[in-house]
C-alpha positions in Angstrom: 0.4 13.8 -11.8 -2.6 15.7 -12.2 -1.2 17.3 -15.4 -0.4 14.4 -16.8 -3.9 12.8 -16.3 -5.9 16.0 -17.9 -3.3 15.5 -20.9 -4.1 11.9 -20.9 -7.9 12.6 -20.8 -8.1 15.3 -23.6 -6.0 13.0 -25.6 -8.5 10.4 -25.5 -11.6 12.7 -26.3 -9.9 14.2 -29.1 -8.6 10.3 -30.5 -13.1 9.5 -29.7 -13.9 12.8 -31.6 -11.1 12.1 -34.2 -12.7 8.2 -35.0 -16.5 9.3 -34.7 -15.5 11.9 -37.3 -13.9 9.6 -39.4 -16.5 6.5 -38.4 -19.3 9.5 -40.4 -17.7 10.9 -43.3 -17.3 7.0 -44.6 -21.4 6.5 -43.7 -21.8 9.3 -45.4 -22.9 8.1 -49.3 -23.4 10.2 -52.6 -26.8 11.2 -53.5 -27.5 9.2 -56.2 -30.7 10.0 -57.5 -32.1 12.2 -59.8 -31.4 13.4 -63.8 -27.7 13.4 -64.7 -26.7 14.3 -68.6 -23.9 13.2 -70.8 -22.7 13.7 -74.4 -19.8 12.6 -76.2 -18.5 12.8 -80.2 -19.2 9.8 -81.9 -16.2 8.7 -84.5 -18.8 10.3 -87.6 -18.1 13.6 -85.2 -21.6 13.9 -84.3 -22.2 14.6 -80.7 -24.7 12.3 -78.7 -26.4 13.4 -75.8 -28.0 10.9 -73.2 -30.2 11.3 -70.2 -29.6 9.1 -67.0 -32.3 8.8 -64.2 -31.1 7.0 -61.7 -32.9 6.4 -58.1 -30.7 4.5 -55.4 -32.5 1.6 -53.1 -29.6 0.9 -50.6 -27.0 -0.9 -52.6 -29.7 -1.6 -55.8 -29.6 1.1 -59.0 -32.6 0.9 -61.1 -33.4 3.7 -64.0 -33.3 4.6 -67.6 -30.5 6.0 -69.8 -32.4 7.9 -73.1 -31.1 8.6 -76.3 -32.0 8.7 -79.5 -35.6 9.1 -79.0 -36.2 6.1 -76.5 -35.6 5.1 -73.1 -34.2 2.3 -72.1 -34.1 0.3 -68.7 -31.1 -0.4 -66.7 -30.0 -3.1 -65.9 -28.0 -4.9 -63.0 -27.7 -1.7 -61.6 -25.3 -1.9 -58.5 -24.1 1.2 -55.4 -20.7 0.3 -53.6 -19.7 3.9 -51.6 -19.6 5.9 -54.4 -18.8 3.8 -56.8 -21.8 2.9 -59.8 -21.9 0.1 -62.2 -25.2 -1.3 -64.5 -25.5 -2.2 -68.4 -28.0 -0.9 -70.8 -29.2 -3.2 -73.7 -30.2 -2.2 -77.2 -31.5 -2.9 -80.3 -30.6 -1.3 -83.2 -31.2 -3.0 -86.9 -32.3 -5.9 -85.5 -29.4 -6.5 -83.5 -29.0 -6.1 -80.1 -25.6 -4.9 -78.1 -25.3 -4.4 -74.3 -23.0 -1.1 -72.8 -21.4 -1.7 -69.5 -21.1 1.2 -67.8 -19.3 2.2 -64.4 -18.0 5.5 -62.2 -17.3 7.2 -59.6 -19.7 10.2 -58.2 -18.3 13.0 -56.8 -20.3 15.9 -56.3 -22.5 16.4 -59.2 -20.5 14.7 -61.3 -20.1 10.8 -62.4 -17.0 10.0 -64.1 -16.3 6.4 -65.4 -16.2 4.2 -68.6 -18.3 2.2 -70.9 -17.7 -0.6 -72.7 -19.1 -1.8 -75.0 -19.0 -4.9 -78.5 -19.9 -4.2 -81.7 -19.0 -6.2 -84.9 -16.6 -8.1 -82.3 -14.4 -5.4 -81.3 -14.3 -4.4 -77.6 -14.5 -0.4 -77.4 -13.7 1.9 -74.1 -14.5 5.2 -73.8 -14.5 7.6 -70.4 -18.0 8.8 -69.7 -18.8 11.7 -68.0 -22.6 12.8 -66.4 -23.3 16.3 -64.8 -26.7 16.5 -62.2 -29.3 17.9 -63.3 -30.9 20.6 -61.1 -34.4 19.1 -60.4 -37.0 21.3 -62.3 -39.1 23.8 -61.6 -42.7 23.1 -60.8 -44.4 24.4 -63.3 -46.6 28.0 -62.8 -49.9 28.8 -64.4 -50.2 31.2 -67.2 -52.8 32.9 -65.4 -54.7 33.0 -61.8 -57.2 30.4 -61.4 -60.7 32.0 -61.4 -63.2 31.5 -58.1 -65.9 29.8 -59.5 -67.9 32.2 -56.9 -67.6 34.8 -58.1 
């Protein structure tokens, strides 16, 4: 009987352990913010680079995505686990076209799609960002002098 009831009560510990485990790795949520970097060949074969920073509020994603010289503000930026989703609205010869982006992060990496209209046809295209490793602060080229001395 006694066996039976230590068996009974290290069963149950290990099934507590087990869910509290479990009950934190879902809690746990992707670090979101900070510089992430993607390029990908347009269909002239020249490669575009683009610069996301992104800084998480709870379940709210604000930022900027540059390219091609200017930043532009994201917008209904959105967190769900570690899933991602906001659009980015630009104007180029006076017209203006919106990219819906979304992904996954894993890691240091987001992996997703955009989509996006231009001239009416719908285009999809996987996307891919790598974190960027926050930089360096930066170092003086020489000593400061003491002004007393």
């Amino acid at each position: 009987m006694k066996t039976t009831l230590k068996s009974l009560l290290q069963l149950t510990v290990c099934c507590a352990l087990a869910l509290g485990t479990s009950a934190f790795a879902q809690d746990k949520k992707p670090e979101i913010t900070g510089t992430w970097k993607s390029s990908f060949t347009n269909q002239n074969g020249d490669v575009r680079e683009s610069t996301f920073k992104l800084k998480a509020d709870g379940e709210k994603l604000t930022g900027t995505v540059s390219g091609r010289n200017n930043d532009t503000a994201i917008e209904d930026g959105k967190i769900k686990g570690d899933e991602i989703s906001f659009s980015v609205t630009r104007e180029m010869n006076g017209n203006k076209f919106t990219t819906k982006y979304s992904g996954r992060i894993s890691g240091d990496t987001i992996k997703g799609k955009s989509e996006s209209e231009r001239d009416g046809q719908a285009r999809s295209r996987d996307w891919e960002a790598k974190r960027q490793a926050a930089a360096a602060p930066a170092k003086d080229a020489a000593p400061a002098k003491d002004p007393a001395k």
